[in-house]
C-alpha positions in Angstrom: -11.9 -10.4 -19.3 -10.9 -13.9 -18.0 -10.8 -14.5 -14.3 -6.9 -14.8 -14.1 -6.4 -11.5 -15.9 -9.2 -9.8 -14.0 -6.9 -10.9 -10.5 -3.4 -9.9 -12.0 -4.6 -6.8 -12.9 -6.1 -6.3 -9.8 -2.9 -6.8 -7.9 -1.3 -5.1 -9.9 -3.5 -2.1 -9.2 -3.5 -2.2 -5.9 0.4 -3.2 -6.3 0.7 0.3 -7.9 -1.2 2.2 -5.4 0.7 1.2 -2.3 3.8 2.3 -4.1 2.7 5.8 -5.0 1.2 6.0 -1.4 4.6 5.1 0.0 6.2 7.9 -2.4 4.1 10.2 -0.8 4.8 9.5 2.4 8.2 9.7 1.7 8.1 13.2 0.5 5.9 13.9 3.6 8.8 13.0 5.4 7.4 9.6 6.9 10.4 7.0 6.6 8.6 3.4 5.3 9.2 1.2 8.2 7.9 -2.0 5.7 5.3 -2.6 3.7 2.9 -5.7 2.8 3.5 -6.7 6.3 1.7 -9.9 7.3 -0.1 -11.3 10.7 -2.2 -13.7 11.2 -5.5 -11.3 11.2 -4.6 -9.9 8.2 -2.2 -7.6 6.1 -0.7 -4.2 6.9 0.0 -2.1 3.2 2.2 0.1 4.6 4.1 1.1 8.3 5.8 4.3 8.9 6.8 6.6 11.0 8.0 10.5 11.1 9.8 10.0 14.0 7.0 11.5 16.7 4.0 9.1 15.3 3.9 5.5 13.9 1.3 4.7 11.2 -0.3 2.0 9.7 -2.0 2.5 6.7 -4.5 0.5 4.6 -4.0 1.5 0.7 -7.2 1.3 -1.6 -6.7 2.0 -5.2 -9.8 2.4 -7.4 -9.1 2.8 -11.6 -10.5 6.0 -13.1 -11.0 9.2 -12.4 
């Protein structure tokens, strides 16, 4: 696999795996505050909240079983 399709499909992996973590919070009954949020330390995949906590969450997404 050539390096630029190795990287898309890695984004789009990991793309993929903050979305279904976001679903799931969302039938948890977290409300998605934003996602992909950027500082300048780094990047948050997902904030939310449930109205008693705020989270920050970190998404890893591995292929396979």
């Amino acid at each position: 696999m050539q390096i630029a399709q190795k990287n898309f499909y890695k984004k789009f992996l990991g793309r993929a795996g903050e979305i279904k973590a976001a679903e799931h919070l969302k039938k948890k009954g977290f409300k998605i505050i934003k996602t992909n949020y950027k500082t300048p330390l780094g990047e948050i995949d997902i904030i939310a909240t449930d109205n008693e906590y705020t989270v920050f969450i970190e998404v890893k997404t591995r292929a396979g079983n």
